[in-house]
matplotlib code that plots the C-alpha trace (Angstrom):
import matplotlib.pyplot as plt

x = [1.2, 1.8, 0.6, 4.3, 4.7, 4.5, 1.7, 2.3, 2.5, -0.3, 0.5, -0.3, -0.2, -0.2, -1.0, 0.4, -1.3, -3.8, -4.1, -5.3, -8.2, -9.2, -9.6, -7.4, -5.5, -6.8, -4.8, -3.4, -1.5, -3.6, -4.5, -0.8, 0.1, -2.8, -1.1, 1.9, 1.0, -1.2, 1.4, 3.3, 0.9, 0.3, -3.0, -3.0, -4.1, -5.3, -5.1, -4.9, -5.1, -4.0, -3.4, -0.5, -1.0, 2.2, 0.1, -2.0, 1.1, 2.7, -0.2, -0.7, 2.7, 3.1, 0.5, 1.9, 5.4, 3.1, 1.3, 4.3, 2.8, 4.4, 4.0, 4.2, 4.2, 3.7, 4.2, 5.6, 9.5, 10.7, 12.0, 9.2, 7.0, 4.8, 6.6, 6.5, 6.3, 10.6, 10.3, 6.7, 8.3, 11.3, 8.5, 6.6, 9.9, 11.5, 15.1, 16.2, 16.8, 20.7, 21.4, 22.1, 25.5, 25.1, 21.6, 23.7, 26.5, 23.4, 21.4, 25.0, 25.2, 21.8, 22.9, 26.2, 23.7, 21.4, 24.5, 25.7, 22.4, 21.9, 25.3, 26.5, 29.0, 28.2, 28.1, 28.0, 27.9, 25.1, 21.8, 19.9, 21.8, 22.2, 19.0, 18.2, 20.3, 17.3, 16.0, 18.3, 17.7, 16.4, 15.4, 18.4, 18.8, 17.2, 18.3, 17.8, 15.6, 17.0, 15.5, 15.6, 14.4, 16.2, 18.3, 16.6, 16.4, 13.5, 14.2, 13.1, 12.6, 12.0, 9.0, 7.9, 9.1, 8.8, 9.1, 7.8, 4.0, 5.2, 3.9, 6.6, 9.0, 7.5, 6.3, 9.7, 10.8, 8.0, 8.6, 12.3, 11.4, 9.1, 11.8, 14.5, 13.2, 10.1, 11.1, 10.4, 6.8, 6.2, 2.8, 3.0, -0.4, -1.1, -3.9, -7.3, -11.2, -13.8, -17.4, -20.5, -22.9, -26.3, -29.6, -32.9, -31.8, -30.7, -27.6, -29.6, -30.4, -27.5, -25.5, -26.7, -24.7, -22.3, -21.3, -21.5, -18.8, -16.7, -17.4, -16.3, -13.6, -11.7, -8.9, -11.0, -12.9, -16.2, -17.1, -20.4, -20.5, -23.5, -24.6, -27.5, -26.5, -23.8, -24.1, -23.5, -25.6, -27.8, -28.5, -26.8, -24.7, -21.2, -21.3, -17.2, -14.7, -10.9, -7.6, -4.9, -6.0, -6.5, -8.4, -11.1, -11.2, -12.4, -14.9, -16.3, -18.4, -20.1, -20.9, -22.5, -23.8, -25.6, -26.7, -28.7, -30.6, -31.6, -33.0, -31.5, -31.2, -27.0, -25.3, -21.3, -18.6, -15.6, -11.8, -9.8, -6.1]
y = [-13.6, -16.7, -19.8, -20.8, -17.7, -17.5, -15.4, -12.0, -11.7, -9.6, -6.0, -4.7, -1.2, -0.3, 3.4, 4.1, 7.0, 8.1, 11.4, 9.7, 7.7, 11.0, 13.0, 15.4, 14.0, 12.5, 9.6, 10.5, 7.1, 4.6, 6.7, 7.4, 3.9, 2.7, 5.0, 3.9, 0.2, 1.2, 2.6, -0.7, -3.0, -4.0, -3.8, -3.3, -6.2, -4.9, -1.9, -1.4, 1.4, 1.3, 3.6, 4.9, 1.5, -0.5, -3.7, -3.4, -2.0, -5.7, -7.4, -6.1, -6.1, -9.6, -10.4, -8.7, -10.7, -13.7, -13.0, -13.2, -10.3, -7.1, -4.6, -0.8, 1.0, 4.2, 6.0, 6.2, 5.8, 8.5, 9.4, 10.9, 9.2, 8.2, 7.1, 2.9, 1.2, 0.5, -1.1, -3.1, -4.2, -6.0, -7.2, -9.1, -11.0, -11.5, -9.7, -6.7, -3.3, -2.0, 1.4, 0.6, 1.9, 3.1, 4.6, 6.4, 7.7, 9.1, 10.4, 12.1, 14.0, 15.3, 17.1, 18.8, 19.4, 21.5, 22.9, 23.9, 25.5, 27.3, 28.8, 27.1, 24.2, 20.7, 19.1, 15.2, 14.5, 17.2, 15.7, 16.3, 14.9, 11.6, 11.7, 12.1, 8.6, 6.9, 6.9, 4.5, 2.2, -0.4, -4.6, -7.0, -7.7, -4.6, -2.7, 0.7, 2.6, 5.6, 9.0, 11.9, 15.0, 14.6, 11.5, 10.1, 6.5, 3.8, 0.1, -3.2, -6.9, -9.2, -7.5, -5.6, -1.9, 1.3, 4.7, 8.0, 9.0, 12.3, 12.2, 14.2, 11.4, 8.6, 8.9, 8.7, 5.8, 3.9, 4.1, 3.3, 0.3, -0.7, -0.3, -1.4, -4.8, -5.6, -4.2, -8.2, -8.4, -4.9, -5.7, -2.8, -3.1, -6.5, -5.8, -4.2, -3.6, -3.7, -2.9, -2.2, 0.8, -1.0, 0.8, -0.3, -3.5, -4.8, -6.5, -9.0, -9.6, -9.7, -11.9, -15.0, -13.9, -12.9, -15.8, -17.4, -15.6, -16.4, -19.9, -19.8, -17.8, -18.4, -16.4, -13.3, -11.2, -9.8, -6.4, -4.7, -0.4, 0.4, 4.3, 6.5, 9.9, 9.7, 13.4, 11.7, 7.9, 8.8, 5.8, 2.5, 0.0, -0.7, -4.2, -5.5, -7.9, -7.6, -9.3, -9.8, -8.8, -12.0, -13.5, -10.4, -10.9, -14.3, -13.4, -10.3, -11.4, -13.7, -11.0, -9.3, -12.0, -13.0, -8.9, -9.1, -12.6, -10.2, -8.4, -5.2, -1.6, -0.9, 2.5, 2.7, 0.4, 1.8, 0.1, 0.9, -0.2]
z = [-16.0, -17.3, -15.9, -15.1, -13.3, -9.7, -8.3, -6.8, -3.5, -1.4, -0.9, 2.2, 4.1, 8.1, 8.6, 12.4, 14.5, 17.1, 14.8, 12.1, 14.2, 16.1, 12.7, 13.2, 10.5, 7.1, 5.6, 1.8, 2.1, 1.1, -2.3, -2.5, -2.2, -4.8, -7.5, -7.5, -7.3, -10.4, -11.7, -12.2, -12.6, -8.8, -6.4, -2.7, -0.9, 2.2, 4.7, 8.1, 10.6, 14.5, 16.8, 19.3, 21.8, 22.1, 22.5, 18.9, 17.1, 17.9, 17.1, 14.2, 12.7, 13.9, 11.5, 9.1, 9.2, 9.0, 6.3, 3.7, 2.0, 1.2, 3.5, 3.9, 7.4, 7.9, 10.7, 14.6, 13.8, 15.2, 18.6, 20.8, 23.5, 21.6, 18.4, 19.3, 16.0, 16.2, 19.2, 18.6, 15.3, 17.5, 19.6, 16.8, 15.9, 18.9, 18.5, 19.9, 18.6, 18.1, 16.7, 13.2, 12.0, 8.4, 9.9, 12.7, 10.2, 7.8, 11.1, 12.2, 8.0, 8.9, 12.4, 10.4, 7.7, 10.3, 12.0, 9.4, 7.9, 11.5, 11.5, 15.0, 16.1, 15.7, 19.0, 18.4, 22.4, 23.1, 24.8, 22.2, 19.4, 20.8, 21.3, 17.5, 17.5, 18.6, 14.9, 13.9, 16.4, 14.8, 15.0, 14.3, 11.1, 9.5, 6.3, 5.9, 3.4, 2.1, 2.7, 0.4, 2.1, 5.1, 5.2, 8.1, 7.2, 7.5, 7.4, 6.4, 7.2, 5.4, 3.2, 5.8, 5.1, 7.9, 6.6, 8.2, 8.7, 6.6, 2.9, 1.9, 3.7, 2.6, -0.8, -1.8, 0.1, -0.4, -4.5, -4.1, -2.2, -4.9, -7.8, -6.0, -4.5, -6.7, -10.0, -11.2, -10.2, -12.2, -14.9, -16.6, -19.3, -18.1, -16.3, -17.5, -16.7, -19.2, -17.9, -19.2, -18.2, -17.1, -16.5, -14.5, -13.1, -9.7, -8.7, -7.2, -10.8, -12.1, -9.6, -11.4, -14.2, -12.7, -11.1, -14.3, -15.9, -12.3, -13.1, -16.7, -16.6, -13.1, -14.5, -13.7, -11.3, -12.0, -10.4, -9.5, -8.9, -8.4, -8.6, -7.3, -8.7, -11.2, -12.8, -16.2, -15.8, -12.6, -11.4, -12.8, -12.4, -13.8, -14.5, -15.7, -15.7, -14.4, -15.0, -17.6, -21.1, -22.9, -20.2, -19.6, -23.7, -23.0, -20.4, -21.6, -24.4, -22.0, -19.8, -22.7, -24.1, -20.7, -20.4, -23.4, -22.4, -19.7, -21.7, -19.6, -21.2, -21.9, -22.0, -22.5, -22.3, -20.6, -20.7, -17.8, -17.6]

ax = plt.figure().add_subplot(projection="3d")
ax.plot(x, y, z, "-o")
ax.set_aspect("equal")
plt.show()
């Protein structure tokens, strides 16, 4: 990034669920998320995890509209009792909810899809397909996020992007939001790490140093890891810096150059991209 450039925007993520609070479920989106952010040069900003309760579902996605970040939700679209984040997301903004109609014509291909897969009549009036309706109720002024396994669509506003709580659902949806919106902000191989394996010392040690390097080299971010049982290192501490390439070229020889003034023992230096 050049210093004309304007910065990227924080890259948030909501994970929506009692199930995911009470165990019973483990989250794979955050890691899912972080790959393909990696994958194109972006980092997640921040996480955050809320459960089935009208009241914090608004809260938080009110702060996620006013943070101007970028933001993935996952979870509580659908159309059950206790599927609120639709509704809390026209809370936070103050607008109501309409059924959306190019979500409604895609909602009404998936119930002739199943009819047709189950060998009976499609009944557009029966209870329980106008029911299924309610997934395309969405907040004024949404646009819709296609979905490929079962064309049951999310939405969007403004940066703030609702897809299912399913993996299977979501991964997709989440990527195509990614190359369809933010293709621009892509960094593919300009960011790096470069770090240095250090033995018998203390971060406490060390974080004169470090802030040294944050001093001198602004541009970057300096990271500490330390280990107690690495099955290669055992314990030690991976001392790097982080950022676009020419800048961590700049600011690693000073990291290095401050390690050995310390005198410290060194084991391998890893480059991560």
């Amino acid at each position: 990034m050049t210093a004309s450039s304007p910065p990227t925007p924080d890259i948030g993520l909501v994970i929506v669920g009692d199930e995911i609070l009470s165990g019973k479920r483990a989250d794979k989106h955050l890691p899912k998320l972080i790959e393909l952010l990696s994958a194109r040069g972006l980092q997640l900003a921040w996480a955050d995890y809320v459960g089935d309760s009208p009241e914090r579902i608004t809260q938080t996605l009110r702060r996620a509209f006013d943070s101007r970040a970028i933001v993935f939700s996952c979870g509580g679209i659908g159309a059950t009792p206790d599927d609120h984040t639709r509704q809390c997301a026209a809370k936070a903004l103050g607008v109501p909810l309409e059924l959306h109609p190019r979500a409604e014509a895609l909602i009404r291909e998936r119930m002739q899809d199943t009819a047709k897969e189950q060998g009976t009549p499609y009944e557009p009036d029966r209870p329980d397909n106008i029911h299924r309706l309610n997934m395309g109720v969405f907040p004024v002024g949404a646009e819709i996020i296609p979905n490929p396994y079962n064309k049951i669509p999310g939405f969007t506003i403004a940066d703030v992007h609702f897809v299912p709580g399913f993996p299977v659902m979501a991964w997709p949806m989440m990527e195509w939001v990614l190359d369809t919106k933010y293709s621009h902000l892509f960094r593919r191989d300009a960011y790096v790490e470069k770090s240095v394996i250090v033995f018998g010392s203390m971060e406490a040690t060390l974080t004169p140093l470090m802030e040294q390097v944050e001093r001198e080299h602004p541009q970057v971010k300096v990271f500490s890891l330390p280990s107690v049982d690495h099955p290669e290192y055992g314990r030690h501490i991976d001392l790097g810096v982080k950022g676009a390439p020419a800048d961590v070229d700049a600011a690693y020889p000073t990291l290095l150059d401050g390690l050995q003034k310390l005198g410290v023992r060194l084991g391998p230096e890893l480059v991560r991209s």
